[in-house]
N, C-alpha and C positions, 0 to 999 in steps of 0.2 A: 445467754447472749444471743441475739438476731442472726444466724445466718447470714451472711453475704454473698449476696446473688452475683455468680461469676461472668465476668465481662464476656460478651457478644465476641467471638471472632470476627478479625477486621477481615479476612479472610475468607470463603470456599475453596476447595480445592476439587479438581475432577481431573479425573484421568484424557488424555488427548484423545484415544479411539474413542469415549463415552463423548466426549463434546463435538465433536464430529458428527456422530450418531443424532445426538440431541438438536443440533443446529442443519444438519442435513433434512431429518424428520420435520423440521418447521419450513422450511423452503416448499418440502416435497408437499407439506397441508396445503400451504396460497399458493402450489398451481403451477410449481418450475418440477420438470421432470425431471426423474431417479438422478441421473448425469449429472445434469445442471446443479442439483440441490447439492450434489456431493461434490462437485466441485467448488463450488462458495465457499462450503464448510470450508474442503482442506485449503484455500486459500487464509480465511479469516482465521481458523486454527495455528496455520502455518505463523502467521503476526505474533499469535499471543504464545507461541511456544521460543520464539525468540526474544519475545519481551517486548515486543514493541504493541504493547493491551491497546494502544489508539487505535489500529485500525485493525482489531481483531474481534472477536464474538460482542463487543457492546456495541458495535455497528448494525446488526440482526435487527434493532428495533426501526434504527433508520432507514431502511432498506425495506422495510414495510411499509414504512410510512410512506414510502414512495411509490411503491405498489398503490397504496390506497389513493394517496394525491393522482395518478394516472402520468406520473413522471418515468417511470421505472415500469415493464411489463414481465411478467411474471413468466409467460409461454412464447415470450418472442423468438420469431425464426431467426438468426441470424444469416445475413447472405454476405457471399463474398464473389467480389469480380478482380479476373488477372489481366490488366491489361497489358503487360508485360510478364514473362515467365519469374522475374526477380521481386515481383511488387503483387501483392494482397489489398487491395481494399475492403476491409473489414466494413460491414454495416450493423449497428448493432441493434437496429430498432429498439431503443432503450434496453436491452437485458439488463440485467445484472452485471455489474462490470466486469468478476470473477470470467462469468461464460463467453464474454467476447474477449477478453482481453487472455485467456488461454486458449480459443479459436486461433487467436492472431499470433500468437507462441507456435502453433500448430505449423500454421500459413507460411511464416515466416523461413520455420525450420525445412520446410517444403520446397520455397525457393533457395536457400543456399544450400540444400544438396544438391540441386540443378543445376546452380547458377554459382556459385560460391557464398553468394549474397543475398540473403532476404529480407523485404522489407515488409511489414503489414500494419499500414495505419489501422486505425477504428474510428470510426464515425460511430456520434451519436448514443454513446453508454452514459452510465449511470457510475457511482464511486465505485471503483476498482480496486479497492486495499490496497495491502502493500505492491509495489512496483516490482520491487525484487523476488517475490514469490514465482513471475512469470520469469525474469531474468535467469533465474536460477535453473528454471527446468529446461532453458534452456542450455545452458553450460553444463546440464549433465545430463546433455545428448554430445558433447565433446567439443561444441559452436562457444564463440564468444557470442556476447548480446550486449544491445544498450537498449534500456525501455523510458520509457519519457509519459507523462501525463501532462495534458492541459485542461481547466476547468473553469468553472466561473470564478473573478475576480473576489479575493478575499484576505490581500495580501497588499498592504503600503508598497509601494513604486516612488524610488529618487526624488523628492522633489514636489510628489504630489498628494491632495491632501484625502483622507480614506481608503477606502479598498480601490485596488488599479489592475492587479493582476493577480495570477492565483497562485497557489504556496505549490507548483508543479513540481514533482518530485522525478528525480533518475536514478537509471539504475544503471550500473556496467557489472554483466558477470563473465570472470575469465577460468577457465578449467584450469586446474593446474593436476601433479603428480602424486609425489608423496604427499605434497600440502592436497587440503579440502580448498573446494572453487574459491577464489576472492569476488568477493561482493559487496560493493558500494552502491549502497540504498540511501536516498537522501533529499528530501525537501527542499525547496529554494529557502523556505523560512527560517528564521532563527529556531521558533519552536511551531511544529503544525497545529492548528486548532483544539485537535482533537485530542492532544495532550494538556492544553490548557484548560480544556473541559473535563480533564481528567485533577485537576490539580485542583479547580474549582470546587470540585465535589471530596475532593479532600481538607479543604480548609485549609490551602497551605499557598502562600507569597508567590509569585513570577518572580523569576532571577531579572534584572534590571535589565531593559534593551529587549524586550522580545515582544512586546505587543503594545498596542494604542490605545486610547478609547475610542469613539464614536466620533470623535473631538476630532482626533488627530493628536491626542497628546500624549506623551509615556505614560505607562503604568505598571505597576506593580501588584496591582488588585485583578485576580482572575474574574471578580464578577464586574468589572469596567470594562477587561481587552476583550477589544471587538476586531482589531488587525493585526496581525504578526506583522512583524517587521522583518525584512527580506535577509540572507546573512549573508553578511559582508556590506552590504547595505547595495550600492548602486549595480553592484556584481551580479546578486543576487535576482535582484528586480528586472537586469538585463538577461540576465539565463532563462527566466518566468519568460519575460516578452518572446524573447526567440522558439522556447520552447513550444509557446502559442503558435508562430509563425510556422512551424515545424507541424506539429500536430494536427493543429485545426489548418491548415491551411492548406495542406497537400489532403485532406481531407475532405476539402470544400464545407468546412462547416465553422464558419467563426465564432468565436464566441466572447473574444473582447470587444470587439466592435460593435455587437450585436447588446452586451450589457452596459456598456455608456449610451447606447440611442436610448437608455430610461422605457423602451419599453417592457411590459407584461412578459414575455415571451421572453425576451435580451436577461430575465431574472430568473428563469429555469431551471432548476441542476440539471447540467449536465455534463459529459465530459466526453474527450479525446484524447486519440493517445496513439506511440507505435512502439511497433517491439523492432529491435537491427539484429538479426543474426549472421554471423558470421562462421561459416566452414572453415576449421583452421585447416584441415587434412586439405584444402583446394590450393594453400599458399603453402604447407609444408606438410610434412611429416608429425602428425597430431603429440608423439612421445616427445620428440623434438623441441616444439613449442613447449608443453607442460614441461618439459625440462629448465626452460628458460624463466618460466612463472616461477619453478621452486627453487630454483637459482637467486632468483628479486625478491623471491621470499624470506627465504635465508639470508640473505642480503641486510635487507632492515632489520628481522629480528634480534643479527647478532648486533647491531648498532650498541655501542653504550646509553644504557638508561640515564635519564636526566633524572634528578634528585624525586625521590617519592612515587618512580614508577617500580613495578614490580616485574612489569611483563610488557614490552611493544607490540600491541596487535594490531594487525591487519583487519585493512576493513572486512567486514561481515564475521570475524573471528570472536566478538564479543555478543555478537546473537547467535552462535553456535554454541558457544558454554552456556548460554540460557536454555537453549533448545535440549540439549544434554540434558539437564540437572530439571528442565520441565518434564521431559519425555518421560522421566524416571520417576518423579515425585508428585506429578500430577499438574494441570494449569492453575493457577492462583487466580481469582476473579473476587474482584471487591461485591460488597455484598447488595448492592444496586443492581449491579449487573446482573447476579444471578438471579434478582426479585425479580427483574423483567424479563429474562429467558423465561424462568419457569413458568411464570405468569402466563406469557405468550403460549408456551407448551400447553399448560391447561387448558386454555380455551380451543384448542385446536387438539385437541387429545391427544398428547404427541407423549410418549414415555420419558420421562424423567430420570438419568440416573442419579446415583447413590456418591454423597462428596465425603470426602474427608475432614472436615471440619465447618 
């Protein structure tokens, strides 16, 4: 009888310190120093050890590609001006979003020791991953923070037809006590792109209400949506607009206005964004406050569960049990993914580790 040739796992698995290594090593090839390179990694790592794979190591090829296009610059200096001791303006002369957007984490954190309150826009970066990766470092420096992204429009807006504004995601990270920080990471869109380009390459349906075509019309087919749809719909699209107004605008660098004028340039990636931190030791007593967090903590959790929940979590508490159980068991990477890392690694002679399946 024939053998039967055993199915492909859907899976790779590699350990967090080895893909760090691996995606740090590709950065440091095209030309972003030691720092720089390892800082991307541990952002985009940080994503995929929570779960959220969109904006974590399959990002690496886009990010080159950006390099290549002359979108994104690989050794860019970053510079910042205080025009106030509370305020950073961040410049990012395209970096990497990673390297300016933990600059302005930096910055931020610098004026609310001073000040109570620090703000650090960025001017002029490239995709930034997750929002919350910066949010968080800084809440466990003992600061609240709120971080914001604005980008080119990619995202249906109330009323009008195609892309209007970009799928701008926030963050708010608040330290707390006994409980681990709470952290609300979140897209204006119902679902961000990059998840849909994830489902695309799975073969598998859009849940109903999350993206357009090209048309403007619903869909359900991943290889048709070309626009998320905002969530909550006019809420959403308003949060996106403001966010713009916010970001790009104390920035001096528009970028909605600049992609409806139809030109060349108005079609660029790029992006803006700020980080708020906030000293809670400057309004109170740091144990204080975190007392009160685990207090609201405890609060909702003891809440009676409504039929079929198991457990009340708190935001950012369901990408912590991912991070746990990845930290431990290794990153799960579909097997595209890892064609095009390794791929890239080869040609730049960058060391390959060793996966688990």
């Amino acid at each position: 009888m024939p053998e039967v040739a055993a199915a492909k796992p859907a899976k790779v698995t590699v350990g967090a310190e080895d893909l760090r290594a691996l995606v740090a090593g590709i950065f440091a090839a095209r030309g972003v120093s030691a720092a720089d390179s390892e800082a991307v990694a541990d952002a985009l790592v940080w994503a995929n050890l929570r779960g959220v794979d969109s904006h974590g190591v399959s990002r690496v090829p886009r990010y080159l590609e950006l390099f290549d296009k002359g979108e994104s610059v690989p050794d860019a200096a970053v510079t910042v001006e205080r025009p106030r001791a509370a305020i950073a303006i961040v410049d990012a002369h395209a970096a990497p979003g990673p390297v300016a957007m933990n600059r302005a984490a930096d910055e931020a954190m610098a004026g609310a020791r001073e000040c109570g309150i620090g703000w650090a826009s960025v001017r002029g970066t490239v995709h930034t991953g997750a929002i919350g990766y910066y949010a968080s470092r800084i809440a466990d420096a003992g600061m609240a923070a709120v971080g914001v992204v604005a980008g080119v429009p990619n995202m249906a807006y109330a009323g009008a037809k195609g892309a209007a504004v970009a799928t701008s995601p926030l963050a708010v990270a608040v330290p707390a006590g006994k409980h681990e920080l709470v952290l609300l990471d979140m897209a204006t869109a119902v679902m961000a792109l990059g998840r849909i380009a994830q489902l695309k390459a799975a073969g598998k349906e859009l849940p109903p209400g999350v993206a357009l075509t090209a048309e403007g019309e619903p869909t359900t087919d991943p290889a048709l949506a070309k626009v998320p749809t905002p969530v909550g719909g006019a809420k959403g699209a308003g949060m996106s607009l403001v966010f713009e107004m916010l970001a790009s605008g104390l920035a001096a660098n528009p970028i909605v206005p600049s992609f409806h004028s139809g030109s060349k340039e108005g079609r660029r990636h790029r992006q803006n964004g700020f980080l708020l931190a906030i000293d809670v030791a400057a309004f109170l007593p740091l144990d204080e406050f975190t007392a009160t967090i685990d207090e609201t903590v405890d609060a909702i959790k003891s809440l009676p569960p409504a039929a079929g929940t198991t457990e009340i979590l708190i935001p950012g508490e369901r990408g912590r049990h991912t991070a746990r159980e990845r930290a431990a068991a290794g990153v799960p990477l579909g097997q595209k993914v890892w064609r095009e890392l390794t791929g890239i690694a080869a040609k730049l002679d960058v060391p390959v580790p060793a996966t688990a399946g």
